[in-house]
Each structure stands twice: as structure tokens, then as C-alpha cells.
PABASE-35368 format. One record per residue: residue number from 0; x, y, z of N, C-alpha, C in turn; chain; residue in one letter. Coordinates in steps of 0.02 Angstrom, whole numbers. Layout:
 num n.east n.north   n.up ca.east ca.north  ca.up c.east c.north   c.up cadena residuo
 NUM      X       Y      Z       X        Y      Z      X       Y      Z      A       A
...
end
This chain:
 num n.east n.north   n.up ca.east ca.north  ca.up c.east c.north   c.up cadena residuo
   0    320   -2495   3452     283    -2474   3393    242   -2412   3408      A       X
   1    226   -2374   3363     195    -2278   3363    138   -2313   3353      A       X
   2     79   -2282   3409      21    -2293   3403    -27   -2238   3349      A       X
   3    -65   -2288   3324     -87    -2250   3272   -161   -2225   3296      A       X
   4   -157   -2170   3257    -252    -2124   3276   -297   -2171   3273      A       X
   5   -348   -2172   3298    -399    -2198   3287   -451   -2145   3239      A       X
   6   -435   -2085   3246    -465    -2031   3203   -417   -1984   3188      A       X
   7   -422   -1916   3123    -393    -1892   3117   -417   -1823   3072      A       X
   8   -420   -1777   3107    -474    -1734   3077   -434   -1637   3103      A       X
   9   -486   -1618   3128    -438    -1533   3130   -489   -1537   3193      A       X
  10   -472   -1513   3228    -508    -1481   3310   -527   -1401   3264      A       X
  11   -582   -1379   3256    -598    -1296   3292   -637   -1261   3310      A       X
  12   -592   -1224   3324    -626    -1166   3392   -632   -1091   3371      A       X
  13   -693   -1082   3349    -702    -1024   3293   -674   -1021   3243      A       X
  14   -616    -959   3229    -575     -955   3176   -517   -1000   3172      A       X
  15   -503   -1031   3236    -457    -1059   3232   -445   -1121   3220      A       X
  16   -405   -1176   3182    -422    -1231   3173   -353   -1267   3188      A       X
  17   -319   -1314   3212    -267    -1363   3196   -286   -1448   3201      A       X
  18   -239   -1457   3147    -250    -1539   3140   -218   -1572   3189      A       X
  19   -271   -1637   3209    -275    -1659   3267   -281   -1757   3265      A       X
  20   -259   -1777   3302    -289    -1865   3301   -304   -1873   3377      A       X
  21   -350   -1963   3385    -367    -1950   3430   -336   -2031   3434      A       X
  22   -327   -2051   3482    -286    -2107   3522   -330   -2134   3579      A       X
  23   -333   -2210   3567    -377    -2234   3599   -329   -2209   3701      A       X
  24   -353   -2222   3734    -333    -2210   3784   -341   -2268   3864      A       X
  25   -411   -2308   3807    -418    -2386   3855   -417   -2422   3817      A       X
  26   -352   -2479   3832    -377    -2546   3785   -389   -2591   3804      A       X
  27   -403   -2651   3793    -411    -2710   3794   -355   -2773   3779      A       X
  28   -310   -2722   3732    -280    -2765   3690   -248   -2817   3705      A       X
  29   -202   -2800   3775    -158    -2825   3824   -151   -2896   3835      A       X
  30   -238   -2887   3877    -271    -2960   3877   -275   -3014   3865      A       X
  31   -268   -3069   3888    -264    -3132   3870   -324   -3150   3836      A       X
  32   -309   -3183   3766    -383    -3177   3739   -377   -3247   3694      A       X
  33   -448   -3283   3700    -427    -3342   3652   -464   -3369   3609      A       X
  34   -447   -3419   3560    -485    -3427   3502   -528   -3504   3508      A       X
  35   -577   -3511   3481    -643    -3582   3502   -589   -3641   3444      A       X
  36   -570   -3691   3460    -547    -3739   3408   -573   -3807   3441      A       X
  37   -567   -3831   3391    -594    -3929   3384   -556   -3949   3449      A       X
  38   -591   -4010   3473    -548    -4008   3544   -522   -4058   3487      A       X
  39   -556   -4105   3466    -510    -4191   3417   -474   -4164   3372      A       X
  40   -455   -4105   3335    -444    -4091   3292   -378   -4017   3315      A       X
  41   -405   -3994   3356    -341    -3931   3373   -339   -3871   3316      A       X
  42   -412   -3886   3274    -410    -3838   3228   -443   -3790   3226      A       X
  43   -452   -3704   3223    -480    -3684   3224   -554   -3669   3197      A       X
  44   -609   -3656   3235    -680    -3678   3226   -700   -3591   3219      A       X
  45   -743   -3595   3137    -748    -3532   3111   -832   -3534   3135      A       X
  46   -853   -3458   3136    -924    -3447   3169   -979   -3441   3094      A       X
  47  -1023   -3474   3095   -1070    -3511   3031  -1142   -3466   3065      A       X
  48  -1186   -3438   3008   -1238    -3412   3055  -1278   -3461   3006      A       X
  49  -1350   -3498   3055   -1378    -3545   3028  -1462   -3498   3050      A       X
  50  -1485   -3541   3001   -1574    -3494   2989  -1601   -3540   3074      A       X
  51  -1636   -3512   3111   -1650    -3525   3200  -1716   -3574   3169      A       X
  52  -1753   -3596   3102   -1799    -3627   3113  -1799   -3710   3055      A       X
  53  -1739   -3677   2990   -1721    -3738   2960  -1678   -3757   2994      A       X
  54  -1619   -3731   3017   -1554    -3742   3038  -1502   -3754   2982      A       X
  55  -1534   -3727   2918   -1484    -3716   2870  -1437   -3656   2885      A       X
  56  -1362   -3657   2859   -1348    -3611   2831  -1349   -3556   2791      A       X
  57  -1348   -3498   2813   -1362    -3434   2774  -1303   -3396   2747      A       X
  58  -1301   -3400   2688   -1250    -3360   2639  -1242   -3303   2674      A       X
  59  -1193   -3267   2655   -1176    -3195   2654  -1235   -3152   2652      A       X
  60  -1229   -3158   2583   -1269    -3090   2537  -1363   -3103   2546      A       X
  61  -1351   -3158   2592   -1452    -3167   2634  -1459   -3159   2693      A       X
  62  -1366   -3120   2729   -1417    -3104   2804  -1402   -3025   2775      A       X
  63  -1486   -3014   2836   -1505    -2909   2815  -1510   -2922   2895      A       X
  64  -1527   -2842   2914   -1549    -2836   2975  -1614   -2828   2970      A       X
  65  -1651   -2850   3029   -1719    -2855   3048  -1730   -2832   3102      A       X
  66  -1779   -2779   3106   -1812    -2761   3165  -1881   -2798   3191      A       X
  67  -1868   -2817   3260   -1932    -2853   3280  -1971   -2816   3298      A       X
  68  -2033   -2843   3289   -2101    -2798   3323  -2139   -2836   3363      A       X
  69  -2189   -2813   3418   -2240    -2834   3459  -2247   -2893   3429      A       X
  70  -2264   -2907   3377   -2309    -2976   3345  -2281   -3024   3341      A       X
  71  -2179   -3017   3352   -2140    -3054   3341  -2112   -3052   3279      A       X
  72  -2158   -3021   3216   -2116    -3037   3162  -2060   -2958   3139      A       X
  73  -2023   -2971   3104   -1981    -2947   3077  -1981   -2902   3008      A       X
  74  -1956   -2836   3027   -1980    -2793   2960  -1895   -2793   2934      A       X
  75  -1871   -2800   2865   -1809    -2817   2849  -1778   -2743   2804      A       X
  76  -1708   -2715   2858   -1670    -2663   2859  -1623   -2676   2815      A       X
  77  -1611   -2625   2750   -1568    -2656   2709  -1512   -2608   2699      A       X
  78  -1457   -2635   2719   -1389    -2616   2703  -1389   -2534   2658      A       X
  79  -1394   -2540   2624   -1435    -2449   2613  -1430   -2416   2609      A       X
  80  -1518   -2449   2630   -1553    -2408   2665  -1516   -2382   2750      A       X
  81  -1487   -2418   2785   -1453    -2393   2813  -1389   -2335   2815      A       X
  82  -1361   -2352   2760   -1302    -2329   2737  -1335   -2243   2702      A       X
  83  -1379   -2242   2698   -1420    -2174   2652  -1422   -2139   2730      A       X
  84  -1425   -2153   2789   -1450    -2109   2842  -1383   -2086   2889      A       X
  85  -1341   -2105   2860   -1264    -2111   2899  -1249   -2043   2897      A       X
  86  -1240   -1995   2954   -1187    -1948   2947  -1143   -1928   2896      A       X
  87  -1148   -1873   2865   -1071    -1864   2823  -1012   -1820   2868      A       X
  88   -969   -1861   2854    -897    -1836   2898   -869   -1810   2880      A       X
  89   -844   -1754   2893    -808    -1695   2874   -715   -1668   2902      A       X
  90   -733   -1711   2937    -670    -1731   2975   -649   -1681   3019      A       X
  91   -713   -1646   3057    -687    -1585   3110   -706   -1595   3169      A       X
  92   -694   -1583   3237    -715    -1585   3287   -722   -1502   3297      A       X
  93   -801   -1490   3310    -796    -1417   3313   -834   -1405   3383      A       X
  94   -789   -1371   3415    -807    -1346   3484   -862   -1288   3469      A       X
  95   -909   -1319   3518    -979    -1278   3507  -1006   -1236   3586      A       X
  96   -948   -1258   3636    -953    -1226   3688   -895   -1255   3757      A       X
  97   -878   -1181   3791    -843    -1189   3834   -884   -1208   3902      A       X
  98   -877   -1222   3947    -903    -1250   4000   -866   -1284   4071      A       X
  99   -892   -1246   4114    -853    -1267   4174   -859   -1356   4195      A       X
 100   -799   -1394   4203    -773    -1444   4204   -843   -1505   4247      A       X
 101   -840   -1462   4292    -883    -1486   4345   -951   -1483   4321      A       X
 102   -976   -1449   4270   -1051    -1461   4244  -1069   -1531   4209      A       X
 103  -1034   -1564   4201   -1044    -1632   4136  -1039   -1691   4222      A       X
 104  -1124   -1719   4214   -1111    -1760   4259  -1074   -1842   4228      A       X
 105  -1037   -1850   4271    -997    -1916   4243  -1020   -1981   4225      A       X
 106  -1051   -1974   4256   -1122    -2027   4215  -1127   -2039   4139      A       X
 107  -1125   -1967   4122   -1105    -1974   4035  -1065   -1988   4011      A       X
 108  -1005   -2009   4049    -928    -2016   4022   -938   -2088   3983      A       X
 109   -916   -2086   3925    -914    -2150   3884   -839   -2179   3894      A       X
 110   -810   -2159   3823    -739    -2173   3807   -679   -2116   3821      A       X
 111   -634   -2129   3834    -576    -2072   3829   -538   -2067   3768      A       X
 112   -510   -2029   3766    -461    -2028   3684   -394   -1974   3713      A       X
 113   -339   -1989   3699    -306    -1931   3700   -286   -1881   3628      A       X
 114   -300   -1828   3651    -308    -1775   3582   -233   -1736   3575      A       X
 115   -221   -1760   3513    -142    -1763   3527   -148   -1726   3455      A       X
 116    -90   -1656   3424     -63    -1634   3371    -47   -1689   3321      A       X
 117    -77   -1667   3253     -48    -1739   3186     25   -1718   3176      A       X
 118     29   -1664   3198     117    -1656   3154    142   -1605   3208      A       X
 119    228   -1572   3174     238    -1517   3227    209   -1445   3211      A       X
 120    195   -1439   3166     169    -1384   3141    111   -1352   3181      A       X
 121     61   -1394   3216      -4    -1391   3244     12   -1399   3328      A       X
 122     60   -1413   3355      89    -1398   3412     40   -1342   3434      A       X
 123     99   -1302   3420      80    -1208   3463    -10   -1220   3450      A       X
 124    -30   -1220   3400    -103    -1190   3391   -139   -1256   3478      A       X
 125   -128   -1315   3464    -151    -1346   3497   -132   -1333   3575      A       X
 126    -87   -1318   3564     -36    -1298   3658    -61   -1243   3682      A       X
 127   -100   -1183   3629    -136    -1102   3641   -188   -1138   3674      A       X
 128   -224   -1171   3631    -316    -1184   3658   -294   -1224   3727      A       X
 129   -263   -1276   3735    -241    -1324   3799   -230   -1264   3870      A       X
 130   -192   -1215   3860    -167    -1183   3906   -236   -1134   3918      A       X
 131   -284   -1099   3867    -325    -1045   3872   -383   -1101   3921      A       X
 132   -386   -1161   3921    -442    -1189   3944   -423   -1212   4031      A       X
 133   -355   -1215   4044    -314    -1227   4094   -324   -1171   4125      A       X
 134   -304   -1110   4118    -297    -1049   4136   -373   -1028   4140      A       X
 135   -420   -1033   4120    -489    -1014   4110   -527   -1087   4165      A       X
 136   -490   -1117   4182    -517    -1195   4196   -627   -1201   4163      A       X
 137   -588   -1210   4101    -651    -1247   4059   -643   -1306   4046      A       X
 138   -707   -1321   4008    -682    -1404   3949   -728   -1354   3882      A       X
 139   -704   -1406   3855    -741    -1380   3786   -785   -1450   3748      A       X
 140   -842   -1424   3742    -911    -1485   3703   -890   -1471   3623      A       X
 141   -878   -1538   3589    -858    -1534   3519   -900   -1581   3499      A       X
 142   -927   -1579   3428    -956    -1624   3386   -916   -1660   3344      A       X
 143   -935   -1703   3337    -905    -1732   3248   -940   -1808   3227      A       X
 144   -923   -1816   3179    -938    -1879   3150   -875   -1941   3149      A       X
 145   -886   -1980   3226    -838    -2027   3220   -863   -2090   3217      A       X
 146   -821   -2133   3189    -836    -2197   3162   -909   -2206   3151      A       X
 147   -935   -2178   3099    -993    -2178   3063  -1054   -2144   3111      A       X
 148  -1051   -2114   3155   -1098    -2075   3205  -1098   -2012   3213      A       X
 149  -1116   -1975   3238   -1113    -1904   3259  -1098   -1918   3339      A       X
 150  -1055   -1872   3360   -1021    -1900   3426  -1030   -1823   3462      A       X
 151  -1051   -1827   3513   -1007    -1794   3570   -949   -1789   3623      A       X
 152   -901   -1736   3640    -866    -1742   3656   -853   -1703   3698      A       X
 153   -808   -1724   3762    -800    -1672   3824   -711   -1665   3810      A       X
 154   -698   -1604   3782    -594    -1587   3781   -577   -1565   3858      A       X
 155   -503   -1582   3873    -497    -1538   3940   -430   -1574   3952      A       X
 156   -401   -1535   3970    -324    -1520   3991   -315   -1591   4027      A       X
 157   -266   -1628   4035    -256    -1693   4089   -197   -1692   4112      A       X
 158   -166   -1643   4155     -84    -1666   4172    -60   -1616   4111      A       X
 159    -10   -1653   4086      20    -1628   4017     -2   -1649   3958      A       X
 160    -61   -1674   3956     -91    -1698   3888   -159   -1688   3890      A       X
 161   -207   -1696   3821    -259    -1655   3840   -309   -1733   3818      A       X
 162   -356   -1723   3841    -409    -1794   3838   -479   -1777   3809      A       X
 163   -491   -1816   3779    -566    -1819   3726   -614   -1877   3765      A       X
 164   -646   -1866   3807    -685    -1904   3808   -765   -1911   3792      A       X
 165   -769   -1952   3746    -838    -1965   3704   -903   -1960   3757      A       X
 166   -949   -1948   3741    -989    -1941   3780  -1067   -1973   3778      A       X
 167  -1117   -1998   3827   -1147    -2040   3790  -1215   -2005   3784      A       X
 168  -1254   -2027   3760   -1341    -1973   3730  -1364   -1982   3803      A       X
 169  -1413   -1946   3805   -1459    -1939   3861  -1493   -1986   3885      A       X
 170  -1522   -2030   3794   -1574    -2090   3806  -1535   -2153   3815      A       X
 171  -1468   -2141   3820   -1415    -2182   3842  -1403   -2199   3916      A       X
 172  -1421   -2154   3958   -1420    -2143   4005  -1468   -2148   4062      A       X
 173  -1475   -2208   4115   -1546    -2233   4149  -1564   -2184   4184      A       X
 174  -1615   -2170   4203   -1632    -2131   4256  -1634   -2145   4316      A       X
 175  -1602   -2153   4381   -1578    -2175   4437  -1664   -2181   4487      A       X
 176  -1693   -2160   4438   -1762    -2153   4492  -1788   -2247   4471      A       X
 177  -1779   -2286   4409   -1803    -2329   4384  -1746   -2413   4433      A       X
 178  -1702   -2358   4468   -1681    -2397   4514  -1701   -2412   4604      A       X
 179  -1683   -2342   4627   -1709    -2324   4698  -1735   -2253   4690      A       X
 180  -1745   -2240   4757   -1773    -2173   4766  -1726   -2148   4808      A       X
 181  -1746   -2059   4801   -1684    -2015   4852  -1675   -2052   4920      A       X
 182  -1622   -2033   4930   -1592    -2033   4976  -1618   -2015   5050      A       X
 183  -1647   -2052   5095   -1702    -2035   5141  -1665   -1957   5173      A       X
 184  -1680   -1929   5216   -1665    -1872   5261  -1681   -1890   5325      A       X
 185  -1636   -1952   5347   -1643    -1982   5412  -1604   -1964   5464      A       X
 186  -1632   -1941   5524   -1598    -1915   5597  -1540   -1948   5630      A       X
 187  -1506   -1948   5618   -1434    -1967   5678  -1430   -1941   5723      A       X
 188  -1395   -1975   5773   -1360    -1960   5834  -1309   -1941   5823      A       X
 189  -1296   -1876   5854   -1207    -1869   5846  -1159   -1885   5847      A       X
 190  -1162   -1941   5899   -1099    -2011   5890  -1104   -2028   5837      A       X
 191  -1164   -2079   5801   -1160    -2114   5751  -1124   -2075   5703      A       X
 192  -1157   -2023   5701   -1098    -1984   5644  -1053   -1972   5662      A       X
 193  -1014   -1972   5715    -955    -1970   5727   -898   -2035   5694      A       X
 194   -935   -2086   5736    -914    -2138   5727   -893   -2154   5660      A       X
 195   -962   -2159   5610    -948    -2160   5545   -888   -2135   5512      A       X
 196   -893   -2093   5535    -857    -2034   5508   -782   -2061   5521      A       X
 197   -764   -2092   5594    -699    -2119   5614   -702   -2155   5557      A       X
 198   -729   -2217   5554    -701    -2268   5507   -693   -2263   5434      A       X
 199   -742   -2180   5409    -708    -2167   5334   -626   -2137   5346      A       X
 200   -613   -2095   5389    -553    -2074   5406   -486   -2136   5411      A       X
 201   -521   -2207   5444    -469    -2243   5466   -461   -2275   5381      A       X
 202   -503   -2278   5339    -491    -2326   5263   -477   -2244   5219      A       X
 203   -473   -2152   5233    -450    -2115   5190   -368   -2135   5152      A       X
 204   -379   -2139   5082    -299    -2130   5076   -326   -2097   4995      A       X
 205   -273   -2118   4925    -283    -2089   4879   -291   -2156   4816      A       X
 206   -305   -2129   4777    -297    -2205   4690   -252   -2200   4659      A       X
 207   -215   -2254   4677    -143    -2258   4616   -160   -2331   4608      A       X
 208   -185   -2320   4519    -214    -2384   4483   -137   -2444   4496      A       X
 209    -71   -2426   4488     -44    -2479   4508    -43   -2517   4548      A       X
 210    -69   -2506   4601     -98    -2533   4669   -139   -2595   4665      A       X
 211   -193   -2583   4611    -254    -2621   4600   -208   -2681   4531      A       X
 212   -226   -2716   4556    -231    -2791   4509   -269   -2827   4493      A       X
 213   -297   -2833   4426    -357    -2888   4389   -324   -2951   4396      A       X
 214   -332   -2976   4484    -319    -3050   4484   -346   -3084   4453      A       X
 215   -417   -3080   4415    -436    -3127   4352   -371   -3127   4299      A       X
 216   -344   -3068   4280    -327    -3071   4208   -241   -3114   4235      A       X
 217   -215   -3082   4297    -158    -3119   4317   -167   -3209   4328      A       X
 218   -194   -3231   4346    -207    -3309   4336   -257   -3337   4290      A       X
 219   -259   -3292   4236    -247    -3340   4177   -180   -3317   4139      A       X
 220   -155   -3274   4138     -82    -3266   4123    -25   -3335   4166      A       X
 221    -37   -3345   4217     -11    -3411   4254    -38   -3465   4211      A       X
 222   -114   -3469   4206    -133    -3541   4181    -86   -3555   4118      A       X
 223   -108   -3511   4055     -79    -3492   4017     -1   -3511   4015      A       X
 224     16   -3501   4057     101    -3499   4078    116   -3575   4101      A       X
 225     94   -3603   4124      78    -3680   4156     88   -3745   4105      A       X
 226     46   -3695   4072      19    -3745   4024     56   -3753   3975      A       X
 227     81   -3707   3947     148    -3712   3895    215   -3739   3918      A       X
 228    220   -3734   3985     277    -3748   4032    289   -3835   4034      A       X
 229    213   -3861   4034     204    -3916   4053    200   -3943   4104      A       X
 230    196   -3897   4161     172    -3915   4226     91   -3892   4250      A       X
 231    105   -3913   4328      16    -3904   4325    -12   -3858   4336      A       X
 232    -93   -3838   4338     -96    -3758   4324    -95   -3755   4399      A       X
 233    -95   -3667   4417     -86    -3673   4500   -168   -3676   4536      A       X
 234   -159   -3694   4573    -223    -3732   4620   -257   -3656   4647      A       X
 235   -318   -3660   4652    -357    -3601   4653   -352   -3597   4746      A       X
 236   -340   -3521   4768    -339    -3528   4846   -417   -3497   4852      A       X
 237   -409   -3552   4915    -487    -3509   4946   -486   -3466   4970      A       X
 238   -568   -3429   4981    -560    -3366   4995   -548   -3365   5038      A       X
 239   -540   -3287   5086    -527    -3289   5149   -604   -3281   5183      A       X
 240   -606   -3307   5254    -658    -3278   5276   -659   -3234   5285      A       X
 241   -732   -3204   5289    -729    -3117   5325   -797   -3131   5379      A       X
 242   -786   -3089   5450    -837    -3068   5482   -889   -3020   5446      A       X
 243   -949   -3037   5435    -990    -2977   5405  -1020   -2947   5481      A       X
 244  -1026   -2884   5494   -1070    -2861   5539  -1108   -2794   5513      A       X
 245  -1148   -2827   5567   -1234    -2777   5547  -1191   -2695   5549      A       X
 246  -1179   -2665   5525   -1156    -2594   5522  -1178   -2545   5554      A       X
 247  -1251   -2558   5566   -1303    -2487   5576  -1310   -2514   5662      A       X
 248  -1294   -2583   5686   -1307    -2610   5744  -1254   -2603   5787      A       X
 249  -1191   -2621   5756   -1134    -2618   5791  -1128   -2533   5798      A       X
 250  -1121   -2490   5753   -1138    -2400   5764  -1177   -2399   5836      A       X
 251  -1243   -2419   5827   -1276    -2417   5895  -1249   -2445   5970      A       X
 252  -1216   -2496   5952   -1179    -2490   6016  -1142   -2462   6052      A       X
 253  -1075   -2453   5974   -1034    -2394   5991  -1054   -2344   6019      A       X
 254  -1100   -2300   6004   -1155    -2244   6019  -1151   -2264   6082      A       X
 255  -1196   -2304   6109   -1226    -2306   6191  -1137   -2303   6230      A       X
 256  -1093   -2335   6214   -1039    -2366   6246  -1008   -2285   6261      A       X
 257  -1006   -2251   6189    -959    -2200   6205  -1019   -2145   6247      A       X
 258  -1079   -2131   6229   -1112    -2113   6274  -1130   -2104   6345      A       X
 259  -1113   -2173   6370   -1085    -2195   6441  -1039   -2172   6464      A       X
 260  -1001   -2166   6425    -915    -2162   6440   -910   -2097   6449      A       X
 261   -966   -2035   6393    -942    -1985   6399   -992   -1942   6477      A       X
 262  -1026   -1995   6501   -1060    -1948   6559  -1049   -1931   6621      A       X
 263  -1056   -1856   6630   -1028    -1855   6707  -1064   -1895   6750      A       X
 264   -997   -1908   6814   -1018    -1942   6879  -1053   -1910   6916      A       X
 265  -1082   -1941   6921   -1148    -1899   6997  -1095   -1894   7056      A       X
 266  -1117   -1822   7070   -1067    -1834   7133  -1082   -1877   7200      A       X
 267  -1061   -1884   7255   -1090    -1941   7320  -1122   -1863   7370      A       X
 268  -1175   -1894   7375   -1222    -1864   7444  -1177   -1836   7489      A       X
 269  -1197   -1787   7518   -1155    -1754   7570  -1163   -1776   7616      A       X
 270  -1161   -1789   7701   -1171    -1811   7744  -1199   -1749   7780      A       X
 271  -1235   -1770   7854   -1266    -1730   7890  -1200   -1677   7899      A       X
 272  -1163   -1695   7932   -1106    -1644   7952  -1085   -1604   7918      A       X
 273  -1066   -1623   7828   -1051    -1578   7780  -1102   -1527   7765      A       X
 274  -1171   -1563   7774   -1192    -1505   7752  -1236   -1442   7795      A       X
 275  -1221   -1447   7876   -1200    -1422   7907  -1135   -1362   7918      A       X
 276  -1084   -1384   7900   -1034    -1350   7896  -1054   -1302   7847      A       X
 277  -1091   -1329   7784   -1089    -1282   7715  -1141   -1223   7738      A       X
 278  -1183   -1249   7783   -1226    -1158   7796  -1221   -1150   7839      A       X
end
């Protein structure tokens, strides 16, 4: 089946404009996913929102949104009134600046999209800007109004296809200081860094996502599979053990060991006679 846009609007870039869609690029969909039903009954169990202090049921058209405050109580947001502050969409993504690739720290990276031509007509125009940003190695920052927001966006060449990825606000974004602090500027020994250094070399290789497997999502695809089969589900293996060692301790040994290893021998005392002979 042809995957359909998730948006569909015109990319432009000054004078220039072509129509464009955007394609989700991560899904979920795949996933084994399942629904809450009656265990006595095998029937599906629909979600009821009940008032948290009668424990009645609340109609439709009586839940609003509420913002809480300090005091606990609730000032009530009405459908709207919300709806009056919404973005109007215009259906453009308009590049508001070129920018070297490497400036957008990734931290901001939200969602991906691939930014793909609506028809053949918009090809070339879209294949000009793809190649001028390749050849220029930029990205390009675009605005628009998607799914009811004002969005930012990072464009940029990927391989043979070009990628949208959404981008998130600033106040979106923690400040790493509210976690740890820099990074000390602590003295090593030259071994230790050596050493270190061996064992990133002995685990260097590259990421090919086929490699990696969501053994969560694979055994419940088995359970799943078991269970319809009519046999039993498969028995969970234990983990393996692992040695943990102190890292920064075992380094230090290494250190002294190869340190040892690397020092010259004292030479042996000369004897009366040798050193005689020598003057």
C-alpha cells in the first residue's frame, strides 16, 4: 500500500516554490499492540472518564480543559477559546535560512519526515534545491503550521532522499546544567590514556540498525505466536552474568604493570678489575 503524507503543502525558497508532502519516517505502527477486554466476558472494555470526587460519569459535552493553579483549584479552558489562538495554516514550509549542518545541536532533533515531491511535475524544482544544499553542504530552517502548531524545521539532503526533521523549542529543551556539571579537567597519566584509548579501539566498528534487535518487541511477537498456536509461551532465559569491574582501578593497574614493564634495567656493577681496565 502507497504511504500517504502526513502533510501537504509547497516548500519555498524565495521565489521559488514546489509542492511538497511530508512522510512520517518513524513509526510505531509495526508493533505489537493490544486492546484492555473483560477477562469473564472477552469483550472489549471502552475508556469512561468519571468526575475524581463523585465518581460519576461525565458526558461529553462537560469535560473542558482546566488549568491548575498553586491553590489547587482549576481555572476552566474552553474549546474556543482555545481554538481562537490556533495558528492559521497556509500550507507552506518557508525556508527562512540556510545554515551549516553542523550548527543545529541534536538535542533539538524531534521527529523526522521525509520531504518527498506531490507529483512529477515538482521533481526538477525539488531535485534543484536538494542538490544546491548538497553541493553548498547546508540545511535549510523552514517554518510552517503543522498539525495545528507552528513548527520548526531542519531540511537536508539524506543519501538520495531529502529529510524534514521537526525540531523542538528551546523551552523544550533541559538545560544539562539542572543535571551535572562540566566535565572536570582532570590529569592523566599517559598510560591511562593510552589504555583507554586501547579498549575504545578494541569495541570501534560502525551502526547498521539491522544488527540491533528490540528483544522486547521480538518475544512478545513469540508470546503472541504461542498463544494462538496453542502451545506454551516460551520460558524467559536468564540473564547472563557479567563481571562488573571498577574501571578507573583496573586502568591503574594496567598503568603500574605496563609502567614496570616499560623500564630500563639497571645495569650490574662493574667489578674491581673492569673498572680498572676502563681507565
Amino acid at each position: 500500500m502507497a504511504a500517504r503524507a502526513s502533510w501537504k503543502g509547497h516548500l519555498k525558497v524565495g521565489d521559488l516554490a514546489c509542492a511538497v508532502g511530508l512522510y512520517t519516517a518513524v513509526s510505531s505502527s509495526d508493533r505489537v499492540s493490544f486492546n484492555i477486554i473483560n477477562r469473564r466476558t472477552g469483550h472489549r472494555v471502552e475508556r469512561q472518564f468519571v468526575d475524581s470526587e463523585t465518581g460519576k460519569p461525565v458526558e461529553r459535552g462537560d469535560q473542558v480543559k482546566g488549568y491548575q493553579m498553586e491553590n489547587g483549584d482549576y481555572i476552566v479552558i474552553e474549546g474556543d477559546e482555545i481554538a481562537e489562538i490556533m495558528p492559521e495554516g497556509d500550507k507552506v514550509l518557508d525556508v527562512k535560512a540556510f545554515i551549516a549542518y553542523d550548527d543545529i545541536d541534536k538535542l533539538y532533533f524531534d521527529r523526522p519526515y521525509y520531504l518527498a515531491p506531490a507529483n512529477k511535475h515538482d521533481e526538477e524544482a525539488l531535485s534543484l534545491i536538494a542538490r544546491a544544499m548538497r553541493d553548498g553542504k547546508v540545511a535549510a530552517l523552514a517554518e510552517a503550521v503543522l498539525f495545528r502548531r507552528n513548527r520548526t524545521l531542519l531540511i537536508r539532503p539524506h543519501d538520495d532522499y531529502i529529510v524534514a526533521t521537526m525540531l523542538n523549542f528551546d523551552y523544550e529543551v533541559r538545560s544539562a546544567d539542572t543535571i551535572f556539571t562540566d566535565i572536570p579537567d582532570i590529569k592523566f597519566d599517559k598510560e591511562m590514556l593510552e589504555l583507554a584509548g586501547h579498549i575504545l579501539d578494541t569495541k570501534r566498528g560502525s551502526f547498521e540498525p539491522s544488527e540491533y534487535e528490540d528483544r522486547y518487541e521480538a518475544a512478545l511477537v513469540e508470546l503472541v505466536k504461542a498463544k494462538i498456536e496453542g502451545r506454551a509461551p516460551p520460558k524467559k532465559k536468564p540473564p547472563q552474568e557479567r563481571k562488573v569491574v571498577d574501571l578507573m582501578e583496573a586502568l591503574r593497574q594496567s598503568a603500574k604493570m605496563s609502567g614496570k614493564g616499560s623500564a630500563k634495567k639497571k645495569a650490574p656493577a662493574r667489578s674491581d678489575s673492569q673498572r680498572k681496565k676502563a681507565s
